[in-house]
C-alpha positions as CSV (number, residue, x, y, z in Angstrom):
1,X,-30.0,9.3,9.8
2,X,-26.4,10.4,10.0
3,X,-24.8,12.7,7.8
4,X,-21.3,12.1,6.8
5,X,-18.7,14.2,5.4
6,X,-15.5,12.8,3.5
7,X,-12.1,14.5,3.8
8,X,-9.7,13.5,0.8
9,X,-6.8,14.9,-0.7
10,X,-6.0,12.3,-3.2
11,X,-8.0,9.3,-5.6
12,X,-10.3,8.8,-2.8
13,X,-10.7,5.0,-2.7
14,X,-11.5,5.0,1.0
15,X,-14.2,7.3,0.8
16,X,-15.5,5.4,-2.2
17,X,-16.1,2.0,-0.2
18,X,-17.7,4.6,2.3
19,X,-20.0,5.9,-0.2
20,X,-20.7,2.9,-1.6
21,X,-21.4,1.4,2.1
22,X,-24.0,4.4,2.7
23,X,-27.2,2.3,1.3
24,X,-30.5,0.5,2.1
25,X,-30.4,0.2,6.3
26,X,-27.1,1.9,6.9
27,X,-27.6,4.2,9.7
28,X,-25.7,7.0,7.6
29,X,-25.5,9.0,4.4
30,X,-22.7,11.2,2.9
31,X,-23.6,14.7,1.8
32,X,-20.1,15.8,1.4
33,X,-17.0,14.9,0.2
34,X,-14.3,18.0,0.6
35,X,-10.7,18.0,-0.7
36,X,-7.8,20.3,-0.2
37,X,-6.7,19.3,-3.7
38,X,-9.0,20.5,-7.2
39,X,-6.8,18.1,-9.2
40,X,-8.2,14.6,-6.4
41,X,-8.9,11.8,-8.4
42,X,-11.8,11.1,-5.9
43,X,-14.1,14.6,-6.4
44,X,-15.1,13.2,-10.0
45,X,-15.5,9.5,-8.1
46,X,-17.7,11.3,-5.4
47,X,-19.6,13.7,-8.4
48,X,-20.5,10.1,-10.5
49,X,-21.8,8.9,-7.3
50,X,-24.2,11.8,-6.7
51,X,-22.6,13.1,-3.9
52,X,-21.5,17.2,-3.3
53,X,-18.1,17.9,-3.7
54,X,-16.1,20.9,-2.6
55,X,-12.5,22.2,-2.5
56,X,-10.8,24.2,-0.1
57,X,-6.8,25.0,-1.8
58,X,-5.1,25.1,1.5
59,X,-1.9,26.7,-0.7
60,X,-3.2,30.3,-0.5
61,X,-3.6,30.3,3.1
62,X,0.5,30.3,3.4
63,X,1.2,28.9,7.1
64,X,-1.6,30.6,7.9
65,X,-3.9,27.1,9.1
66,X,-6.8,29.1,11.4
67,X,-7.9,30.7,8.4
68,X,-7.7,27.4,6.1
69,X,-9.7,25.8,8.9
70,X,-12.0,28.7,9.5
71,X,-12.8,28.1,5.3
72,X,-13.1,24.2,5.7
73,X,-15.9,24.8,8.7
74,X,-17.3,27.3,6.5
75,X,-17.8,24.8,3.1
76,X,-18.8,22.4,6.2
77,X,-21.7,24.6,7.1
78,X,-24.4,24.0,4.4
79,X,-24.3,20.5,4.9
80,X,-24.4,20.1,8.5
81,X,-22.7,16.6,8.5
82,X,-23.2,14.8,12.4
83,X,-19.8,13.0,11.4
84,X,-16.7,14.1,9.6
85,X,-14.4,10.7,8.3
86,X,-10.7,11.6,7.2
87,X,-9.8,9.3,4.5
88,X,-6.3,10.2,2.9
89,X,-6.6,13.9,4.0
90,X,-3.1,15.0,3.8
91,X,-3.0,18.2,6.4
92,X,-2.3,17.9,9.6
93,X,-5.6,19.3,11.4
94,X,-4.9,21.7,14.6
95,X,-6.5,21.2,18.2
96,X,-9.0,24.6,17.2
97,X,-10.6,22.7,14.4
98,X,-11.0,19.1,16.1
99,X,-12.0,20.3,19.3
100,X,-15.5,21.0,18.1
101,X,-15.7,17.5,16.4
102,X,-14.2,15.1,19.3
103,X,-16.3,12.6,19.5
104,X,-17.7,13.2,16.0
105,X,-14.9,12.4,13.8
106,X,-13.2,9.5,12.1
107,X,-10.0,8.4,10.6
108,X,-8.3,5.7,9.0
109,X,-4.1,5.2,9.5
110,X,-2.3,2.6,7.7
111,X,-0.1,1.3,10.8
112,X,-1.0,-0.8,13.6
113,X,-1.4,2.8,16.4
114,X,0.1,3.0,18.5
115,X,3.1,2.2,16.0
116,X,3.9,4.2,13.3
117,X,2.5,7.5,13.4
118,X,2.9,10.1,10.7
119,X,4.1,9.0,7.4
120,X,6.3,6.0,5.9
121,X,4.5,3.7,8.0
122,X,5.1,0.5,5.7
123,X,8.5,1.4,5.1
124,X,8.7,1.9,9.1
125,X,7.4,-1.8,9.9
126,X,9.4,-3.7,7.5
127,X,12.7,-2.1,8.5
128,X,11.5,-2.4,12.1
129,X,11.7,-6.9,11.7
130,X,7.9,-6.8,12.4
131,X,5.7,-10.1,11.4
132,X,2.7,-7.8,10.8
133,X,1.6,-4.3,9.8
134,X,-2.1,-3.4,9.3
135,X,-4.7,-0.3,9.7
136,X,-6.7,1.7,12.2
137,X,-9.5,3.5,12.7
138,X,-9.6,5.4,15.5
139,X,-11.6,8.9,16.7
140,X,-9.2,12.2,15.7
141,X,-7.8,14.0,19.0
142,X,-5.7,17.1,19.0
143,X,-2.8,14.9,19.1
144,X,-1.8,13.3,15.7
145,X,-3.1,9.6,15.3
146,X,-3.8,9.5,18.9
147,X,-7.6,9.5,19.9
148,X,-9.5,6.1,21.0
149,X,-9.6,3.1,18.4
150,X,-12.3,1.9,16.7
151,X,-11.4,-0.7,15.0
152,X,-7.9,-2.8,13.7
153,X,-6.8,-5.1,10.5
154,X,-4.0,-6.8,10.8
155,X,-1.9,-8.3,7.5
156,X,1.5,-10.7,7.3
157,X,4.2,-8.7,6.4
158,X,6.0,-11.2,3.6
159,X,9.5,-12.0,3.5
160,X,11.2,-9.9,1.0
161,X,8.3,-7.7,0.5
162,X,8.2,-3.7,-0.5
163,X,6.5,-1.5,1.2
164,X,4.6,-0.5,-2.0
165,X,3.4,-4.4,-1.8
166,X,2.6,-4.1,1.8
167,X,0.6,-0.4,1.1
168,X,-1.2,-2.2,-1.5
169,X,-2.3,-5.5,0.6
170,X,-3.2,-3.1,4.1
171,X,-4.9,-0.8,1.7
172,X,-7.2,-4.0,0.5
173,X,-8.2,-4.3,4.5
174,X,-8.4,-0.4,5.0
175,X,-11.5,-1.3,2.3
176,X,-13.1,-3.6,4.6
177,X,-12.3,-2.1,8.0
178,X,-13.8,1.8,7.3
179,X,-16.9,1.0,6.1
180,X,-17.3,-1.5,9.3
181,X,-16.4,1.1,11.6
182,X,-18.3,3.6,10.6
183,X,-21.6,1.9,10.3
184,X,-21.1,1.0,13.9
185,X,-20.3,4.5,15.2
186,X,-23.3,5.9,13.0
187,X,-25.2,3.5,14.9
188,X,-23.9,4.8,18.3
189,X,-21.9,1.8,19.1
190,X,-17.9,2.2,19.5
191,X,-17.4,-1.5,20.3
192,X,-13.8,-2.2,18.5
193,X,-13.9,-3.9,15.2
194,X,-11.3,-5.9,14.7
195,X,-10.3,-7.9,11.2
196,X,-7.8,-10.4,11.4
């Protein structure tokens, strides 16, 4: 059995479907769910659902990101997770934490990658003329949402629509596509999901 540990920063409704996916054969379980945030919505989400919760403030660190990453491998350590998933984890992660996890850890980007890295990725698409935007799991390399892909969901982009509208329709598939992707990996098998 796998252990899992969740990255979040915000209201946590990826790693919710995760934890929620974790159950009767899955190959996995969480036993962590860390934030950089004590206000995120989703530590009381992952608390009701029985699952450990932790907080490492990355504000008191300054610039200072060894040391902040040094402290997240530390809260790590007691619950020796086999796979770390990013969902919504809003700091940038440097090659001297991910190193020791290639291979072992997840996350989920709401863009079709190679498109879109980074941030404003709805915003990006629809003032870009495509026909589709969508999400991505992929493995987490040193560079930013680089690192082999998992798995892809692809949605219409409507005419006229907002990116808000668009965040909230990709964000429906993010729900489906995670939870698929990870029980695969869990599993040992990186064959590419893909969700039309």
């Amino acid at each position: 059995m796998k252990r899992v540990a969740i990255f979040i920063s915000g209201g946590g409704s990826n790693m919710v479907t995760l934890v929620d996916s974790m159950t009767g054969d899955h190959p996995a379980r969480p036993v962590l769910v860390l934030s950089n945030r004590a206000d995120a919505g989703g530590l009381r989400k992952a608390a009701e659902r029985g699952v450990p919760t932790a907080v490492v403030d990355h504000r008191p660190f300054g610039g200072d990101r060894t040391a902040f990453e040094e402290a997240l491998q530390e809260a790590l350590a007691p619950h020796e997770p086999d796979i770390l998933c990013l969902a919504g984890f809003m700091r940038v992660l440097t090659a001297g934490f991910v190193t020791p996890w290639e291979g072992r850890m997840l996350n989920i980007h709401p863009s079709l990658l190679p498109k879109y890295r980074g941030l404003n990725t709805h915003a990006r698409a629809i003032e870009a003329g495509d026909t589709e935007a969508g999400c991505t799991v992929h493995e987490v390399t040193p560079e930013l949402d680089d690192g082999p892909i998992l798995g892809q969901a692809r949605v219409p982009i409507l005419p006229g629509e907002s990116a808000e509208a668009l965040a909230a329709r990709v964000l429906e598939m993010e729900h489906r596509l995670y939870p698929a992707v990870l029980r695969r990996f869990a599993a040992g098998d990186r064959t590419r999901v893909d969700l039309p």
